[in-house]
PyMOL commands that place a pseudoatom at each C-alpha (Angstrom):
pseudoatom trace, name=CA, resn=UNK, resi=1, chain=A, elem=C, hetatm=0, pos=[51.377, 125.644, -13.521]
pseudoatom trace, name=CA, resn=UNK, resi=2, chain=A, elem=C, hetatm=0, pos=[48.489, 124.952, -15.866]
pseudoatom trace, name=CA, resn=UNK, resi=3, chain=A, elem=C, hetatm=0, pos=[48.201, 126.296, -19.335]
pseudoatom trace, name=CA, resn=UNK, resi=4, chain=A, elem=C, hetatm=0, pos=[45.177, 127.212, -21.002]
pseudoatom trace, name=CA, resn=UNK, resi=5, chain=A, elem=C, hetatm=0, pos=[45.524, 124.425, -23.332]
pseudoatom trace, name=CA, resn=UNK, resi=6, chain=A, elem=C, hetatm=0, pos=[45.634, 121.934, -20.066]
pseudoatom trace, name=CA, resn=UNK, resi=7, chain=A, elem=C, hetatm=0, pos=[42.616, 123.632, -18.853]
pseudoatom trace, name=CA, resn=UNK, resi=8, chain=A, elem=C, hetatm=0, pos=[40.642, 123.361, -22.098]
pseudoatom trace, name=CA, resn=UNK, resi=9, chain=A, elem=C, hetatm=0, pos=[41.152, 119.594, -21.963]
pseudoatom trace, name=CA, resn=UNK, resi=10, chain=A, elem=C, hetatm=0, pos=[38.149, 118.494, -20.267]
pseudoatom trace, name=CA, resn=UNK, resi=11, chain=A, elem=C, hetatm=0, pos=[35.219, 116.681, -21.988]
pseudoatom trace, name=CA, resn=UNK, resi=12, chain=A, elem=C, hetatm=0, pos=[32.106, 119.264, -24.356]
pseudoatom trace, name=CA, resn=UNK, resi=13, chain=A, elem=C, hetatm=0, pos=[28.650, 117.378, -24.027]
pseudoatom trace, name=CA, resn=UNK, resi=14, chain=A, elem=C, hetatm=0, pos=[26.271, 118.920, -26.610]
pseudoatom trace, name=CA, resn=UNK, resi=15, chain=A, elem=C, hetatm=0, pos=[23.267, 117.764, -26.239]
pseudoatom trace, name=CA, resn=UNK, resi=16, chain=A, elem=C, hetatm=0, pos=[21.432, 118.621, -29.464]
pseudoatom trace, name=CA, resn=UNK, resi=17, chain=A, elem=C, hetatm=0, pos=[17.351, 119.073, -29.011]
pseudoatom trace, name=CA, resn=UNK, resi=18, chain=A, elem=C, hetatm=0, pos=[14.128, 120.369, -30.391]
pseudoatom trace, name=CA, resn=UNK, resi=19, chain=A, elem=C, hetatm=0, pos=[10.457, 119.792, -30.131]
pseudoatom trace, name=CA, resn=UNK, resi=20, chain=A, elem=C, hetatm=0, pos=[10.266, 117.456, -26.490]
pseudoatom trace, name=CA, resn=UNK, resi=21, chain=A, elem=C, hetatm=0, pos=[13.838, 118.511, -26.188]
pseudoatom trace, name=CA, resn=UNK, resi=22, chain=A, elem=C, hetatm=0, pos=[13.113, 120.335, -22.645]
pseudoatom trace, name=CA, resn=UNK, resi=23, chain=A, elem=C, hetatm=0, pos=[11.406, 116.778, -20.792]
pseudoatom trace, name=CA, resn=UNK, resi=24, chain=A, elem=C, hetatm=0, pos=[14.801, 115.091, -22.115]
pseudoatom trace, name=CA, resn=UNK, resi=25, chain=A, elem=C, hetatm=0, pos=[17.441, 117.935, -20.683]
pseudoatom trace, name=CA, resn=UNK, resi=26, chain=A, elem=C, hetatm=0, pos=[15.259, 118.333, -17.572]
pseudoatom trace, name=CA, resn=UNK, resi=27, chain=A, elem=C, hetatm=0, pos=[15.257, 114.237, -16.902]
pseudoatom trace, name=CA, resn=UNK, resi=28, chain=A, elem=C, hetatm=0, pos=[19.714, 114.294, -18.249]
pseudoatom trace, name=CA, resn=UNK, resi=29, chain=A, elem=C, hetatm=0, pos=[20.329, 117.097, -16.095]
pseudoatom trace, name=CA, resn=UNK, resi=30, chain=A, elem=C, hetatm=0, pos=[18.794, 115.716, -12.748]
pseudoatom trace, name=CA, resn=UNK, resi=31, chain=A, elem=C, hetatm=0, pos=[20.946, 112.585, -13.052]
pseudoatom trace, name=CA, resn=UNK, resi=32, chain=A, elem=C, hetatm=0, pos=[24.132, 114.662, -13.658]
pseudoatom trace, name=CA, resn=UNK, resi=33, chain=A, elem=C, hetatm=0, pos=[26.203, 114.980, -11.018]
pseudoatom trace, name=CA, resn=UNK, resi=34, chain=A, elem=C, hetatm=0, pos=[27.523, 119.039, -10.742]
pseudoatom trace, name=CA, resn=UNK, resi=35, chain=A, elem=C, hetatm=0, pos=[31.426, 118.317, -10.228]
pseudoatom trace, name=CA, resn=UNK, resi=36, chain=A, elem=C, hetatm=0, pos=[31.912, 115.701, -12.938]
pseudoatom trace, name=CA, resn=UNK, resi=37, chain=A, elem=C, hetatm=0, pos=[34.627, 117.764, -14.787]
pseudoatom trace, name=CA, resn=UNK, resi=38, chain=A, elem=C, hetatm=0, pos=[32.600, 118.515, -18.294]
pseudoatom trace, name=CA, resn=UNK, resi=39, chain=A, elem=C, hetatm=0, pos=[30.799, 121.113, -19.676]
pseudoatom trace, name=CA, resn=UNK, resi=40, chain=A, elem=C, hetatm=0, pos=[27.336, 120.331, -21.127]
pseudoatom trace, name=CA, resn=UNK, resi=41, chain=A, elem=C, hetatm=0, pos=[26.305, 122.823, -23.991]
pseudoatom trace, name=CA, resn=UNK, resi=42, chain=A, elem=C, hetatm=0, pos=[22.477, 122.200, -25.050]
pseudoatom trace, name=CA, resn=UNK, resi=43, chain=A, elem=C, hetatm=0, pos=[21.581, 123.255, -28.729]
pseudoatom trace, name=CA, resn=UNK, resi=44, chain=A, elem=C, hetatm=0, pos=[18.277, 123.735, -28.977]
pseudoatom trace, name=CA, resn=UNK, resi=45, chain=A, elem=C, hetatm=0, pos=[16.532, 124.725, -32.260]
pseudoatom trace, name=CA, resn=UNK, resi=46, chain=A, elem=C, hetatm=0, pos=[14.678, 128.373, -31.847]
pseudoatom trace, name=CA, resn=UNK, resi=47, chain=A, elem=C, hetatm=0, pos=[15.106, 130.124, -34.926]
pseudoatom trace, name=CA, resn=UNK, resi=48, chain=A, elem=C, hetatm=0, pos=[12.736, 133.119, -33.540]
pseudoatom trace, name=CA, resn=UNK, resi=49, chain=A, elem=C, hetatm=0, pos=[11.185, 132.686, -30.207]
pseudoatom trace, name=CA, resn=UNK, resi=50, chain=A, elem=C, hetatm=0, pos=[14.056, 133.765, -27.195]
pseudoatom trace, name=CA, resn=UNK, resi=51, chain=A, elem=C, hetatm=0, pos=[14.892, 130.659, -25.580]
pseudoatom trace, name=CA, resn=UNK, resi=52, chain=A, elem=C, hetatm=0, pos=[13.745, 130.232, -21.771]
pseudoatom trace, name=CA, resn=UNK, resi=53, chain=A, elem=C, hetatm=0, pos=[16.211, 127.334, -20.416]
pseudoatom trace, name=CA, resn=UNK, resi=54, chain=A, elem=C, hetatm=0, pos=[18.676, 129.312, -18.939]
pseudoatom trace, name=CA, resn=UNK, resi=55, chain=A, elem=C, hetatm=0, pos=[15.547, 130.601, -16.818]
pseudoatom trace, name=CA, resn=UNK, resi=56, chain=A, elem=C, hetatm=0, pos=[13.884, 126.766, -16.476]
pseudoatom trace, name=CA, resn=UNK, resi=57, chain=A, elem=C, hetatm=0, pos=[17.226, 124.305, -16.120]
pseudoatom trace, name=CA, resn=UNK, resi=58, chain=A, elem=C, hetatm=0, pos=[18.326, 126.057, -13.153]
pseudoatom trace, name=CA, resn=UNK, resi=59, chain=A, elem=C, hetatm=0, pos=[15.374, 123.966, -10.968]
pseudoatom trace, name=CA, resn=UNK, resi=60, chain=A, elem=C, hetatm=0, pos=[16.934, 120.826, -12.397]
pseudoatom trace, name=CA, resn=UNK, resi=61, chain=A, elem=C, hetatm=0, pos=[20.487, 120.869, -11.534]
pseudoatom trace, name=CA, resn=UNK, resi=62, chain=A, elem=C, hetatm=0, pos=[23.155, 122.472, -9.268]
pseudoatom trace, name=CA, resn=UNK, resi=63, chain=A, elem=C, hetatm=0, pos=[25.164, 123.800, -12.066]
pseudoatom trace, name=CA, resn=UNK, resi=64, chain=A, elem=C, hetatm=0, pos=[25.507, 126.941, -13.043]
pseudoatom trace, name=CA, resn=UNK, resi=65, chain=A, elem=C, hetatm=0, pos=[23.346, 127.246, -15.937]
pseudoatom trace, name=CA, resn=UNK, resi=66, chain=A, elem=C, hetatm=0, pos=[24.282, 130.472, -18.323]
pseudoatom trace, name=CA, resn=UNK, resi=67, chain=A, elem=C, hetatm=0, pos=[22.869, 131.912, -21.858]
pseudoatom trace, name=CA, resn=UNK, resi=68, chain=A, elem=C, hetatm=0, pos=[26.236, 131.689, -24.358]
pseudoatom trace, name=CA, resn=UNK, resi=69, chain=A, elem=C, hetatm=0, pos=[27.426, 135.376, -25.411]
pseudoatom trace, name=CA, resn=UNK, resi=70, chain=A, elem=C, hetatm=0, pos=[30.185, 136.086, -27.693]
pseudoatom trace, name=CA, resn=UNK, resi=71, chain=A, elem=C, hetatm=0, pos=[33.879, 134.938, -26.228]
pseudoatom trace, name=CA, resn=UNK, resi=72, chain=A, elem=C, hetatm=0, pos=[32.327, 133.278, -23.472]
pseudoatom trace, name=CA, resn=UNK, resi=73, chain=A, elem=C, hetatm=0, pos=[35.143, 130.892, -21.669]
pseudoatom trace, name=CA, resn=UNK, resi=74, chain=A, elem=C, hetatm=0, pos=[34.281, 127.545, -22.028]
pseudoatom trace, name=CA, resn=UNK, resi=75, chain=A, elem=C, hetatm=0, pos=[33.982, 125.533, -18.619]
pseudoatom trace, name=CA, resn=UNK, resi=76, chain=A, elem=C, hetatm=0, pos=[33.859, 122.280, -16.508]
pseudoatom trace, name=CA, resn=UNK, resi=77, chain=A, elem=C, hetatm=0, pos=[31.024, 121.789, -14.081]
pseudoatom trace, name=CA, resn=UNK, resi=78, chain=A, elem=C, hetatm=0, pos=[28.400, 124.623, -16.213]
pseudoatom trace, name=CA, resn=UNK, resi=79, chain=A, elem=C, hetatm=0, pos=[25.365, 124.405, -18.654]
pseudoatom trace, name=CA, resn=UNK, resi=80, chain=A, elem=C, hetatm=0, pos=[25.382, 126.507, -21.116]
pseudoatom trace, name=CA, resn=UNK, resi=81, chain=A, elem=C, hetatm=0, pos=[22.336, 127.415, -23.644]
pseudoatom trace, name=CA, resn=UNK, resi=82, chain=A, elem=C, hetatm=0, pos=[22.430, 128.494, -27.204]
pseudoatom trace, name=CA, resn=UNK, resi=83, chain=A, elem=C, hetatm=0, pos=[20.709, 131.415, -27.774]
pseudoatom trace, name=CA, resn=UNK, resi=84, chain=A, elem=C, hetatm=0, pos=[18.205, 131.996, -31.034]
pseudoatom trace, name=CA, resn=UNK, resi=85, chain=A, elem=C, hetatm=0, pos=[18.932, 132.639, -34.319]
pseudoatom trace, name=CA, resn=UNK, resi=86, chain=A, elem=C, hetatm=0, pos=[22.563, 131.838, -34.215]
pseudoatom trace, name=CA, resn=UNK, resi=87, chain=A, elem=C, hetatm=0, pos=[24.828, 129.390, -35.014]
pseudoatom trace, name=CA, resn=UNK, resi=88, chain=A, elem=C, hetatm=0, pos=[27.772, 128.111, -32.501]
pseudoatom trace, name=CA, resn=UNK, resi=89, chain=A, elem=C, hetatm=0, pos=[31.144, 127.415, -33.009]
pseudoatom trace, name=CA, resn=UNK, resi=90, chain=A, elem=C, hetatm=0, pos=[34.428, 127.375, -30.735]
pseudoatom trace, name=CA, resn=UNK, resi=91, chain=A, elem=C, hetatm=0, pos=[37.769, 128.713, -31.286]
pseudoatom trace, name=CA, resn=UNK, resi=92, chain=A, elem=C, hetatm=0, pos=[40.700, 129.388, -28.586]
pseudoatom trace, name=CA, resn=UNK, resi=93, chain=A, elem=C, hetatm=0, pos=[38.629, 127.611, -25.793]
pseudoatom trace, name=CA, resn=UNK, resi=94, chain=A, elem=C, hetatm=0, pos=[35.620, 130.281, -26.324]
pseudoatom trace, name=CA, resn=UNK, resi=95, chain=A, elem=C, hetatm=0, pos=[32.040, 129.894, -27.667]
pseudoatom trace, name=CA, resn=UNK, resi=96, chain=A, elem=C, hetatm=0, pos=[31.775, 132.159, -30.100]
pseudoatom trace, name=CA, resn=UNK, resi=97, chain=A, elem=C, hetatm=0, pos=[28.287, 133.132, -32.221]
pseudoatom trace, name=CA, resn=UNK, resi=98, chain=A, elem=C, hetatm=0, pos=[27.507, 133.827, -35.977]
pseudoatom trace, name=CA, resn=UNK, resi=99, chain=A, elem=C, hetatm=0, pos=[23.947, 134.772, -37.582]
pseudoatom trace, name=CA, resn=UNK, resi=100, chain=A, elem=C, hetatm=0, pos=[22.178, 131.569, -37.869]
pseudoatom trace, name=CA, resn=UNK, resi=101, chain=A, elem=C, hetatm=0, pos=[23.174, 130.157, -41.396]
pseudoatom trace, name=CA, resn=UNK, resi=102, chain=A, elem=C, hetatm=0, pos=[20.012, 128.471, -42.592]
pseudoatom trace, name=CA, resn=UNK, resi=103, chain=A, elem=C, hetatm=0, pos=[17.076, 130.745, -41.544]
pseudoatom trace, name=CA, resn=UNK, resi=104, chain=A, elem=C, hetatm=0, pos=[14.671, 129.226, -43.408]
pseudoatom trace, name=CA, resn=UNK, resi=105, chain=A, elem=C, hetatm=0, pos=[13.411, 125.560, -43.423]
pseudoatom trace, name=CA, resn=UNK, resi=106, chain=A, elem=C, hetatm=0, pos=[14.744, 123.141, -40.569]
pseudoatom trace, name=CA, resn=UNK, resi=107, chain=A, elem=C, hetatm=0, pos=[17.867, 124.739, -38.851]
pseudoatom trace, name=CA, resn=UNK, resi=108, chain=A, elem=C, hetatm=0, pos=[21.077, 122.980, -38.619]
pseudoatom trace, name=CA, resn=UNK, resi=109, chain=A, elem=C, hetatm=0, pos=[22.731, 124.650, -35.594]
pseudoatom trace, name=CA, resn=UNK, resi=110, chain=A, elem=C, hetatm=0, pos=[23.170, 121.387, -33.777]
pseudoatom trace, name=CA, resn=UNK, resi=111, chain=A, elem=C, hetatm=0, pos=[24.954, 119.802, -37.119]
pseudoatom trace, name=CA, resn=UNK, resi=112, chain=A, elem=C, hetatm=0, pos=[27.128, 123.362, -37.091]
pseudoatom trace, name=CA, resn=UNK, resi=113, chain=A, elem=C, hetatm=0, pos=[28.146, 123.134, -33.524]
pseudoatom trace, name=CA, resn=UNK, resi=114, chain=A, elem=C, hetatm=0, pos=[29.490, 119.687, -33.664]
pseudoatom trace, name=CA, resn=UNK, resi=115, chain=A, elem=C, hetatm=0, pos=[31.444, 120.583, -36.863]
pseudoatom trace, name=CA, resn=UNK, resi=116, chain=A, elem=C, hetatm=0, pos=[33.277, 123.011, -35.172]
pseudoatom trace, name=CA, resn=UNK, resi=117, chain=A, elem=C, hetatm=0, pos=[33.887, 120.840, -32.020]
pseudoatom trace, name=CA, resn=UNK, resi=118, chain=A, elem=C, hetatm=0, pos=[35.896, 118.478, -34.192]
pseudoatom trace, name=CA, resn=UNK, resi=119, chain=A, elem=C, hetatm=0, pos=[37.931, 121.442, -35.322]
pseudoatom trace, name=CA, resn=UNK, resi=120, chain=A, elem=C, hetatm=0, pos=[38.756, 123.138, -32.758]
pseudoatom trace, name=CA, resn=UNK, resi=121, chain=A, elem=C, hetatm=0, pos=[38.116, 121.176, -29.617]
pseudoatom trace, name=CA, resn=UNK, resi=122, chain=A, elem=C, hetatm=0, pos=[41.074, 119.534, -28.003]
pseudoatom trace, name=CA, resn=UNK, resi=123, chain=A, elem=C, hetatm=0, pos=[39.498, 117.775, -25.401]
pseudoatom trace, name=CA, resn=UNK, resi=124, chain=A, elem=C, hetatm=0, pos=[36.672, 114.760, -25.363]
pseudoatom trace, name=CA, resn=UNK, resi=125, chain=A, elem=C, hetatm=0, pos=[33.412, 115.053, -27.436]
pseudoatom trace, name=CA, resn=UNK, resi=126, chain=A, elem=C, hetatm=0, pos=[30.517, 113.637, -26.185]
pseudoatom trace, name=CA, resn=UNK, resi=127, chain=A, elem=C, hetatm=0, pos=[27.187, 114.084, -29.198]
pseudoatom trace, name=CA, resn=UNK, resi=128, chain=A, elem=C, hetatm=0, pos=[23.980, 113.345, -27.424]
pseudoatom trace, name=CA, resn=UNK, resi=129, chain=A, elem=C, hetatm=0, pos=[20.609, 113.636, -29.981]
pseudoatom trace, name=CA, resn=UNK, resi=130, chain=A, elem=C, hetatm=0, pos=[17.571, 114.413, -27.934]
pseudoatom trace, name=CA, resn=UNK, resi=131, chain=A, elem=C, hetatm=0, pos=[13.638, 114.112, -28.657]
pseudoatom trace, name=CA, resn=UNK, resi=132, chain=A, elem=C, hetatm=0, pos=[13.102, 116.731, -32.425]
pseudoatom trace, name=CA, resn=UNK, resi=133, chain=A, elem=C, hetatm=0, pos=[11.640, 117.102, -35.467]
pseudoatom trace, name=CA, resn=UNK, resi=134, chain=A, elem=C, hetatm=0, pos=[13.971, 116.688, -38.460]
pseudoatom trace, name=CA, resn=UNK, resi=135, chain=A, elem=C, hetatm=0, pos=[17.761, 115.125, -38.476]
pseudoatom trace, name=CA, resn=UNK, resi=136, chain=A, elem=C, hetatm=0, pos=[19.797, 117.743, -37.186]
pseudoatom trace, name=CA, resn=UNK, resi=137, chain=A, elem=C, hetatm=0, pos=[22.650, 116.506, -35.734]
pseudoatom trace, name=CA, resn=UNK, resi=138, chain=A, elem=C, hetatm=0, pos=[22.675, 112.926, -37.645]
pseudoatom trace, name=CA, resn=UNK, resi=139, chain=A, elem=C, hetatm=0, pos=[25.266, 114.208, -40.165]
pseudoatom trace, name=CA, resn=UNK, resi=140, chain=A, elem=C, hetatm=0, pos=[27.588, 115.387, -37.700]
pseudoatom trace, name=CA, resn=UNK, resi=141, chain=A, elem=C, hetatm=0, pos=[28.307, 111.927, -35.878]
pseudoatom trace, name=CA, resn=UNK, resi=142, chain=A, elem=C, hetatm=0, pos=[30.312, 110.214, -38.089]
pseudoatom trace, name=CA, resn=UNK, resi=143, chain=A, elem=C, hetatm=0, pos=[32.896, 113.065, -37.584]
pseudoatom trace, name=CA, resn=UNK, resi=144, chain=A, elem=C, hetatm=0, pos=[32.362, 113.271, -34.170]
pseudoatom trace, name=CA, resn=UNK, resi=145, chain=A, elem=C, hetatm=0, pos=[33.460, 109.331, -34.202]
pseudoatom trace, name=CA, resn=UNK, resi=146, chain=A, elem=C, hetatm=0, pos=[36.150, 110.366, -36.207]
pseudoatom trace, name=CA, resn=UNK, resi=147, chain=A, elem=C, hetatm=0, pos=[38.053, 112.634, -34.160]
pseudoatom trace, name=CA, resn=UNK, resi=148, chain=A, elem=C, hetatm=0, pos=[37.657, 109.637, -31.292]
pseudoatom trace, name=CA, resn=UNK, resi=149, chain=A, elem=C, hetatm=0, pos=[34.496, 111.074, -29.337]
pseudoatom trace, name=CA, resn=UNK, resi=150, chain=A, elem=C, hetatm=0, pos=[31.195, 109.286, -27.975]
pseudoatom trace, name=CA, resn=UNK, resi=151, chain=A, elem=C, hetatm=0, pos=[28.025, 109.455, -29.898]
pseudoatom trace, name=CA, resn=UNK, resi=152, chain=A, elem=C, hetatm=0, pos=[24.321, 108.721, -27.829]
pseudoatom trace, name=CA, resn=UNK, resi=153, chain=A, elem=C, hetatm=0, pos=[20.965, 109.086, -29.132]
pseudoatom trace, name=CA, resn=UNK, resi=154, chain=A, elem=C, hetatm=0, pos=[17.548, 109.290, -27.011]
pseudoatom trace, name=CA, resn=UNK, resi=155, chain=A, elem=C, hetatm=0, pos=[15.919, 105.963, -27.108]
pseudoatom trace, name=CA, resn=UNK, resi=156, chain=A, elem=C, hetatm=0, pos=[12.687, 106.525, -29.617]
pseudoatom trace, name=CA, resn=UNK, resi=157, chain=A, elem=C, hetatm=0, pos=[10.463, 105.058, -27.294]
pseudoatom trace, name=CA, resn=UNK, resi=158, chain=A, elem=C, hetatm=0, pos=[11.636, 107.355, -24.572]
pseudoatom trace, name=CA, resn=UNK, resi=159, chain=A, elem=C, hetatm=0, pos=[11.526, 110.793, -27.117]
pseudoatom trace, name=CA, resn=UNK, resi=160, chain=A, elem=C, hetatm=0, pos=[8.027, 113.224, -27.198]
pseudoatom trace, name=CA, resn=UNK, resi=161, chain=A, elem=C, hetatm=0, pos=[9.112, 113.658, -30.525]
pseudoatom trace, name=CA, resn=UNK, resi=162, chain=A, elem=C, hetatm=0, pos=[11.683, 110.672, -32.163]
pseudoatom trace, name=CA, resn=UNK, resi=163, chain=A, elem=C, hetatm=0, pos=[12.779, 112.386, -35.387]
pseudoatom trace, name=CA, resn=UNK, resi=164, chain=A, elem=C, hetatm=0, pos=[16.010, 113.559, -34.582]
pseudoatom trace, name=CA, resn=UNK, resi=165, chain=A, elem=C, hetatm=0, pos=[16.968, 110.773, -32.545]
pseudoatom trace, name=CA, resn=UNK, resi=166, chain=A, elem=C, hetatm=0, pos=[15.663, 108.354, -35.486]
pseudoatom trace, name=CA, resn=UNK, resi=167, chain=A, elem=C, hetatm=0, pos=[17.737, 110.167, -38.130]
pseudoatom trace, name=CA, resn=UNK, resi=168, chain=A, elem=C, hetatm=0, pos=[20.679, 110.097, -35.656]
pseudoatom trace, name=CA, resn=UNK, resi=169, chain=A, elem=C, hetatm=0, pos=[20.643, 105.812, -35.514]
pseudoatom trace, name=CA, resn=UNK, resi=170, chain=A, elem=C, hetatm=0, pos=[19.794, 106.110, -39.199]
pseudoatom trace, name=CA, resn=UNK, resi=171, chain=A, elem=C, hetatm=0, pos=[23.390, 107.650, -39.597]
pseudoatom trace, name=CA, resn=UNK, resi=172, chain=A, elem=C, hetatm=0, pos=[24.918, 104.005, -38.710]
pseudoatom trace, name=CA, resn=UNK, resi=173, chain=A, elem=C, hetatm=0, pos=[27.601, 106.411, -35.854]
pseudoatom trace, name=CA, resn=UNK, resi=174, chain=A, elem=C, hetatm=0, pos=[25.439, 106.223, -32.997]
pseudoatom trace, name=CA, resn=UNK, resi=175, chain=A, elem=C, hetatm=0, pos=[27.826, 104.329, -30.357]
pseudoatom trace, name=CA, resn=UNK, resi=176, chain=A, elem=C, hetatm=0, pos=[24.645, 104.346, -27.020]
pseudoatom trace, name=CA, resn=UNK, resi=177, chain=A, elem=C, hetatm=0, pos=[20.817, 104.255, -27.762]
pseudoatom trace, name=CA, resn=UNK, resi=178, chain=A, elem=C, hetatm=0, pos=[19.491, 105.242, -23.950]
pseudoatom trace, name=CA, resn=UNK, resi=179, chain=A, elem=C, hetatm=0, pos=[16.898, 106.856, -22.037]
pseudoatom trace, name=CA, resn=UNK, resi=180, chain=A, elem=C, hetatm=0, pos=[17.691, 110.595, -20.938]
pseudoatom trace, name=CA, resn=UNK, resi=181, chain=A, elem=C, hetatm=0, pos=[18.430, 108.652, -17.190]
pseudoatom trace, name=CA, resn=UNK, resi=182, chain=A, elem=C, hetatm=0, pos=[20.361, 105.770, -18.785]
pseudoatom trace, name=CA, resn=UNK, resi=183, chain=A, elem=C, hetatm=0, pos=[22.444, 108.862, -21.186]
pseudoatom trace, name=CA, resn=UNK, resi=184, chain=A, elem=C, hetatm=0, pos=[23.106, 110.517, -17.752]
pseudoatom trace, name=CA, resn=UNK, resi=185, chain=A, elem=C, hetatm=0, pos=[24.917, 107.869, -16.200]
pseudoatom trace, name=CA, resn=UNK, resi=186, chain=A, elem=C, hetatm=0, pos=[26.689, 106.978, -19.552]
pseudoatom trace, name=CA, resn=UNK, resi=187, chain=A, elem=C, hetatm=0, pos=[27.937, 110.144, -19.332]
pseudoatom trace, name=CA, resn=UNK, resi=188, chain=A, elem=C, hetatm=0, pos=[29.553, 109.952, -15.748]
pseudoatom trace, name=CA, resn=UNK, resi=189, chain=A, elem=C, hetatm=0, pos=[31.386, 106.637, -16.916]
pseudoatom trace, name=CA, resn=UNK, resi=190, chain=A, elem=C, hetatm=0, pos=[32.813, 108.593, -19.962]
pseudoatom trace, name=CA, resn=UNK, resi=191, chain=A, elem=C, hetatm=0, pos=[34.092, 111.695, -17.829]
pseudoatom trace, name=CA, resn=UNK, resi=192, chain=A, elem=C, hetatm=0, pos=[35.178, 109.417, -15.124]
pseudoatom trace, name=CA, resn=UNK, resi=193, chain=A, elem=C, hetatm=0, pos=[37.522, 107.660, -17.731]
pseudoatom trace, name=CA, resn=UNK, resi=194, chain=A, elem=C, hetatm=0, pos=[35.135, 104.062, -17.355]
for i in range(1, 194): cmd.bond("trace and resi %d" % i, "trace and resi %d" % (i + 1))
show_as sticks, trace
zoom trace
């Protein structure tokens, strides 16, 4: 019989995202297949404004797509959405959610996220920087290598907005520099074991 710890082995995609984030999880998402075994957790900077993709990323792929509330159960084969002004962190195989630590200035949820995936994340990690403004995320990715996961970055040319995925390249722990279609099918090879 399977433990929780065997369950909670599967691969965590966050895909970390801000301004032009939405074209690059709309175009990821359509070339993800929905019974791939990992779950795919989109950080998205909104400091104020209530996020809307749990409401929009539906159209664009057959898995379930759900808002993150406190203690929700981590899962294969679901999207899950950050909401605003918090930060997100994992413990016990559960998302759990803390009052957004830099309110003012660029955020750093994406950065905070990944930080706690190498803590307390047994299975793989898979860091994927999306179209932003600002570096979010970029000093995050040598400790995502650390711990033995994958790190991708949008291709600039291929970003509304190349910031983030600039400053993520910048950080010399990018492994994959790809398209949002090209990251897609990266991904599959990863959670297929290629």
């Amino acid at each position: 019989m399977a433990t929780d710890k065997d369950r909670k082995h599967f691969p965590v995609v966050c895909v970390g995202g801000s301004a032009g984030g939405l074209d690059a999880y709309i175009r990821l998402l359509r070339h993800l297949p929905s019974d791939m075994g990992v779950a795919i957790v989109i950080v998205n900077h909104l400091r104020t404004v209530a996020t809307m993709l749990h409401e929009i990323l539906p159209g664009h792929t057959a898995m379930p797509v759900e808002l993150i509330t406190e203690k929700l159960d981590i899962r294969p084969n679901h999207v899950f959405i950050i909401p605003e002004k918090r930060d997100l962190h994992v413990l016990d195989g559960e998302f759990r959610l803390k009052p957004i630590s830099k309110p003012r200035g660029w955020p750093d949820v994406i950065t905070v996220f990944l930080r706690s995936l190498t803590e307390y994340w047994d299975g793989k990690l898979i860091a994927v920087i999306v179209s932003g403004y600002d570096g979010d995320g970029a000093d995050a990715l040598c400790g995502i290598k650390k711990v033995g996961g994958i790190t991708i970055a949008q291709k600039p040319d291929t970003a509304t907005q190349p910031d983030m995925p600039t400053s993520a390249i910048a950080s010399g722990c990018v492994d994959f520099v790809l398209s949002p279609e090209d990251i897609a099918k990266q991904i599959v090879l990863i959670a297929r074991g290629n």
